[in-house]
Each structure stands twice: as structure tokens, then as C-alpha cells.
C-alpha positions as CSV (number, residue, x, y, z in Angstrom):
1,X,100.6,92.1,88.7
2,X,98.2,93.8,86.9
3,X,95.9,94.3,89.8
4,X,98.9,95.9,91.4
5,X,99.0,98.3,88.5
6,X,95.6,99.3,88.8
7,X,95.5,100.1,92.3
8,X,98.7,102.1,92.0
9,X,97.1,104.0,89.2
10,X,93.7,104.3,91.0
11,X,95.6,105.3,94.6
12,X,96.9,108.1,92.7
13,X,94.4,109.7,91.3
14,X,91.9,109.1,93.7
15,X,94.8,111.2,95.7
16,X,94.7,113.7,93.3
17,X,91.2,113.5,93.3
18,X,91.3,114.5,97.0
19,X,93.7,117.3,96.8
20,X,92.0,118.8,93.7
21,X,88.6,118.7,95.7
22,X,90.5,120.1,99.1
23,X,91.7,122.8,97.2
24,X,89.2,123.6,95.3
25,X,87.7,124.0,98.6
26,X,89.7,126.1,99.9
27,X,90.1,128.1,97.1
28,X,85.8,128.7,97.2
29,X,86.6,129.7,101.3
30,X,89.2,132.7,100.0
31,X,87.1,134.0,96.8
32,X,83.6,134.5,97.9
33,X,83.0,135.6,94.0
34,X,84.6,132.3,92.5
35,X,82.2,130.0,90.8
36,X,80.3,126.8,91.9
37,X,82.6,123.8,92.0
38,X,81.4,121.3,89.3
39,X,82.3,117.9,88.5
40,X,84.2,119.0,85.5
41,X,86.3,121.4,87.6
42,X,87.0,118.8,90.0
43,X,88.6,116.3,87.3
44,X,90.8,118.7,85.7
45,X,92.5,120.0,89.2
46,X,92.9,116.2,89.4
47,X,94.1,114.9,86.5
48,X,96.5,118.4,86.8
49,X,97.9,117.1,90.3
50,X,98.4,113.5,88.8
51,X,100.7,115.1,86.6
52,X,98.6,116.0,83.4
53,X,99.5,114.6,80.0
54,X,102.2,112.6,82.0
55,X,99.7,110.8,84.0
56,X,97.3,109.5,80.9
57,X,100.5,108.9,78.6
58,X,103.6,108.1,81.0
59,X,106.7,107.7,79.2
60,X,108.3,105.2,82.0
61,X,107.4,103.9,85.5
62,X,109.2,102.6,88.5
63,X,107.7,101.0,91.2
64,X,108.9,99.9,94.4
65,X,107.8,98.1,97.9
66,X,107.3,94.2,99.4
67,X,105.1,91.4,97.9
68,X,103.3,88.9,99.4
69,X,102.4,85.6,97.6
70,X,99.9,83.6,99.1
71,X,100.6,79.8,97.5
72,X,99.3,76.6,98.5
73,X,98.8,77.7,102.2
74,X,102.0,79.2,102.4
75,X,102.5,82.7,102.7
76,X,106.2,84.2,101.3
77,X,108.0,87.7,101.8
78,X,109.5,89.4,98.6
79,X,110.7,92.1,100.8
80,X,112.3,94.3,98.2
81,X,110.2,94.3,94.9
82,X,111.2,96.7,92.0
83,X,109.7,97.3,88.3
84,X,110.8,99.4,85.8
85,X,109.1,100.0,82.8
86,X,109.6,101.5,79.2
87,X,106.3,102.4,77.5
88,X,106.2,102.0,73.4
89,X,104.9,104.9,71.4
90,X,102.4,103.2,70.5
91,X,100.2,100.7,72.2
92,X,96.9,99.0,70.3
93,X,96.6,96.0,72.7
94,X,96.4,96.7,76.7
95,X,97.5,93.3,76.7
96,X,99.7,93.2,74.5
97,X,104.2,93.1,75.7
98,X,105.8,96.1,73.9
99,X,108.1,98.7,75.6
100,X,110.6,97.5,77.7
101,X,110.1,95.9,81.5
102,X,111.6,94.2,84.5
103,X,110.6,92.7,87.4
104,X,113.2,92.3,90.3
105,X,112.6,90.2,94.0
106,X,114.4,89.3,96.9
107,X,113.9,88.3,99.7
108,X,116.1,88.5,102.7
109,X,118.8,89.9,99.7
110,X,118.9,87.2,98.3
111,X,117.2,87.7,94.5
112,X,113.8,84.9,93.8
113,X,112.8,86.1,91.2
114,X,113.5,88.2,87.7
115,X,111.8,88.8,84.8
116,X,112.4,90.9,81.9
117,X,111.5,91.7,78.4
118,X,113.8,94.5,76.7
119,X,111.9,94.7,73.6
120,X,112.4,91.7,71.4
121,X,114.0,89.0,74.6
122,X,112.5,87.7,77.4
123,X,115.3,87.1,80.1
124,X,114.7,85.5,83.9
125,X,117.4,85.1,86.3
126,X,119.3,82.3,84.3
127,X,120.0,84.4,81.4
128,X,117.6,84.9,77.7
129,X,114.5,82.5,78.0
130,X,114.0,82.0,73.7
């Protein structure tokens, strides 16, 4: 899961990374008095078409596609895979559960998997797991 996360996060900005650098390009073809495109430039039109200050501190997140789980030589389909998450204010541990989240699979519509944590419970598809 958290490798999921961090190629989301590093798909989008290495998307915003190519838009910043395409425009900045094309904004060097159309001002011939413009100045030299530097690395620094290049990360700030980036990190502005990632969204900014919502990119570095987002204040929720929703994701949403398939899964595939590789186990024991069998490979399964979670063909509808959703999370939302609620980020705390504050956050010392990376590791750390805080903010709100939950996880959501089915497969063929039928739901195989849930988890959840809404801040002080953690809950699976049975009901409160504490």
C-alpha cells in the first residue's frame, strides 16, 4: 500500500515536472528576452502544477482503480479499489495512523476486503476490530 502511495505521488509530480519543463519551453520559444531556464525555475512551475501548498500538505486524498495481489502463486482481481483519506494537522511519525482512512475492495461487486480507521477505531468488514 505504501508503495502504491509513493508511486501516485511520484507519477504526479514527475507529470508536473513534465508540463512545468514543456512550458517553460515554450514560454523561452515566445520571449526571446526571457531568462535561462534553471533547475530552480523548473521545480517551482512544478510543484505549482501539482497544486502548490496543496500538493506538499493535502488536507484529504481519494484514490481509485484495480489491484492485483500476487499470493502463493495465485494471482486475484480487486477490480474496484477505493481509499479515502483524512490527513491530521499534525503528523510527527510517517508511520505513524492518525487522520482518518479506508480502504474499500471488490471484486466482481461483491466487497473482499475493508479496512478503516476513523480516528480512535479500527473497523473491517465485520464491524469495530478493538
Amino acid at each position: 500500500m505504501r508503495l502504491g502511495l509513493l508511486f501516485t505521488g511520484a507519477l504526479v509530480f514527475s507529470s508536473a515536472l513534465s508540463f512545468a519543463v514543456g512550458s517553460a519551453r515554450a514560454d523561452d520559444h515566445q520571449d526571446s528576452d526571457s531568462s535561462a531556464l534553471t533547475a530552480i525555475s523548473i521545480i517551482e512551475r512544478a510543484h505549482a502544477a501539482a497544486g502548490g501548498q496543496n500538493f506538499v500538505n493535502p488536507g484529504t486524498l481519494y484514490l481509485t482503480g484495480s489491484n492485483t495481489i500476487y499470493r502463493n502463486g495465485r494471482t486475484l482481481l480487486w477490480d474496484d479499489y477505493r481509499m479515502w483519506r483524512e490527513f491530521a494537522d499534525q503528523k510527527s511519525d510517517a508511520h505513524t495512523v492518525n487522520g482518518k482512512i479506508r480502504i474499500e475492495a471488490k471484486s466482481d461487486g461483491k466487497v473482499v476486503f475493508i479496512n478503516a480507521f476513523d480516528g480512535e477505531r479500527s473497523f473491517d468488514a465485520n464491524g469495530p476490530t478493538d
